[in-house]
C-alpha positions as CSV (number, residue, x, y, z in Angstrom):
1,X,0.0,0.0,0.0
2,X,1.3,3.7,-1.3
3,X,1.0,6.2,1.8
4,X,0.1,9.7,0.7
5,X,2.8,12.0,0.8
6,X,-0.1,14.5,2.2
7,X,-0.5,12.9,5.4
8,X,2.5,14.7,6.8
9,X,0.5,17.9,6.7
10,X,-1.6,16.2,8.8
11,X,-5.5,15.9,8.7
12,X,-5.6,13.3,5.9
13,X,-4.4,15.0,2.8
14,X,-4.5,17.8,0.2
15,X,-7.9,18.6,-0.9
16,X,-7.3,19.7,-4.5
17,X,-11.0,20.3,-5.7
18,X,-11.2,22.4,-2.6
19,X,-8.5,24.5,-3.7
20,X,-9.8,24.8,-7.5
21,X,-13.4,25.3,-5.9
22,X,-11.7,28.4,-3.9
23,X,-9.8,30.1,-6.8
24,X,-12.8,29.5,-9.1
25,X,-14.9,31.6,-6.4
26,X,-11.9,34.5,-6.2
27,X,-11.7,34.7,-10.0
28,X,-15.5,35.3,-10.1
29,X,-15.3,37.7,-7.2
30,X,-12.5,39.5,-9.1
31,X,-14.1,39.5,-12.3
32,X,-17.6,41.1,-10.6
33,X,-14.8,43.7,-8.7
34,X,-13.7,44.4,-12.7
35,X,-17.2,44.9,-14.0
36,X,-18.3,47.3,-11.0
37,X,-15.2,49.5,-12.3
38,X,-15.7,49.7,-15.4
39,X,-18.8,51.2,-14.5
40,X,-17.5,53.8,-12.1
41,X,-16.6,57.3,-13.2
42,X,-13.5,59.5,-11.9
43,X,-13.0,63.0,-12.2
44,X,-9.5,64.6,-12.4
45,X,-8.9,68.1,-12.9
46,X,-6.2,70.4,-13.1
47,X,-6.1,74.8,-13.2
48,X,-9.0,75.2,-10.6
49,X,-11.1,73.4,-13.0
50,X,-9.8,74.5,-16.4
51,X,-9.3,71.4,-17.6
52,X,-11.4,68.0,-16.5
53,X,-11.1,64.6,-17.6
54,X,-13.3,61.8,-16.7
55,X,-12.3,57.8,-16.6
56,X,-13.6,54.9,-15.7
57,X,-12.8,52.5,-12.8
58,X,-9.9,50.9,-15.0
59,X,-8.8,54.1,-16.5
60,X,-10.3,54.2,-19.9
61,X,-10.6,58.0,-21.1
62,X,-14.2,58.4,-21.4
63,X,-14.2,62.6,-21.8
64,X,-12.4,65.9,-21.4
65,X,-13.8,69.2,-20.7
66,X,-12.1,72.6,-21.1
67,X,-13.8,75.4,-19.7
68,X,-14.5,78.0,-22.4
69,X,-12.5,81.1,-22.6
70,X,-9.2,79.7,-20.8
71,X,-7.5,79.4,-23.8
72,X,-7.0,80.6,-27.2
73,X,-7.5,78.3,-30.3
74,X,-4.9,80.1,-32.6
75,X,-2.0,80.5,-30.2
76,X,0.4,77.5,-30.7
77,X,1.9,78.0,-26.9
78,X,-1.6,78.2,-25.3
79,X,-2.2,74.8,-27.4
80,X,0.6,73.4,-25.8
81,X,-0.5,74.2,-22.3
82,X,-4.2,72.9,-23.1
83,X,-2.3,69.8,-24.3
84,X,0.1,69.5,-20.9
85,X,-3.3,70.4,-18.7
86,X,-5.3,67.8,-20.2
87,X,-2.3,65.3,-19.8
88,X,-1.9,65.9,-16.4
89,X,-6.2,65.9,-15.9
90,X,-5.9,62.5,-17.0
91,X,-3.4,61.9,-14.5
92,X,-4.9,62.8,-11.9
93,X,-8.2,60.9,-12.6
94,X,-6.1,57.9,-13.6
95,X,-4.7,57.8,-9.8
96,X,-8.0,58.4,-8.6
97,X,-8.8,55.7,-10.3
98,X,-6.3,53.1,-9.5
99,X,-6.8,54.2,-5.6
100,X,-10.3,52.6,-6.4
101,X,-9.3,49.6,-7.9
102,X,-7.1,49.0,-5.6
103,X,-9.5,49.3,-2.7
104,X,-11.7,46.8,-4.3
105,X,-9.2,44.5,-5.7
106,X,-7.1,44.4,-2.9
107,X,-8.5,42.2,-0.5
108,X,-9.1,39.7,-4.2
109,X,-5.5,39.6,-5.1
110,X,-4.1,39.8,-1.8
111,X,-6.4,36.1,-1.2
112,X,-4.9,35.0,-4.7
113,X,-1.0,35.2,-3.1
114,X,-2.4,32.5,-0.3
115,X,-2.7,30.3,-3.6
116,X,0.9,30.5,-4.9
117,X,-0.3,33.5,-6.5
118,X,0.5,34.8,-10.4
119,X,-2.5,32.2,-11.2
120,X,-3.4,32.4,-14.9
121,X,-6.6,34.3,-15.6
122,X,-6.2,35.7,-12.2
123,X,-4.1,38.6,-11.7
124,X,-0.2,38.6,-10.4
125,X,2.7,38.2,-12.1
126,X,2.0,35.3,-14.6
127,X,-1.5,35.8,-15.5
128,X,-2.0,39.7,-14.8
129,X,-2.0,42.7,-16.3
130,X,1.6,43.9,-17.8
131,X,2.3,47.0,-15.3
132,X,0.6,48.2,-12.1
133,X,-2.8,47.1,-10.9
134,X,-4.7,48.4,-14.3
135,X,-2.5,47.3,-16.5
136,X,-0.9,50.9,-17.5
């Protein structure tokens, strides 16, 4: 008779369909956390309000507003400045926005390390996004 090589963990082995039961649950739970931010709107500004750009929960650009009469269309530096204000609106948002997701993912992925973490399809260094919690 083979003995398990589990028993020395004591309590009568490795339950693996637990374990797949338990990270099917956390991938569902993440991908819910994912859906609720897409649907979330952020707000960054920059000037007192002269510039505004909204995102989503995962940082998609979804508009900019530029409050009329701060700048003028026909003067190349005051194009440039628009362009730097709107750059760092979007930065700002895009923080805003990754505070967020990291509030609501946090708990999720910190649970995913417990299982070896970097799971494919779940988030960490094998299976996650390329850079930072959103991916950019």
């Amino acid at each position: 008779m083979t003995q398990n090589p589990f028993d020395a963990l004591g309590g009568g082995g490795f339950d693996m369909n637990a374990l797949l039961q338990q990270a099917q649950q956390m991938q569902e739970q993440l991908q819910n956390a994912q859906e609720l931010l897409v649907e979330q709107k952020v707000t960054g500004t920059i000037a007192g309000g002269a510039v505004s750009v909204t995102v989503n929960g995962v940082g998609e650009l979804l508009g900019v507003d530029i409050t009329a009469g701060q700048f003028d269309g026909t003067d190349s530096d005051d194009l440039a400045d628009l362009s730097d204000m709107i750059i760092a609106a979007y930065r700002d948002a895009k923080a805003k926005a990754e505070a967020i997701a990291n509030e609501a993912m946090g708990p999720l992925a910190g649970g995913l390390e417990g299982l070896g973490g970097g799971l494919p399809g779940l988030g960490g260094p094998e299976g996650g996004p390329p850079s930072g919690q959103l991916g950019f």
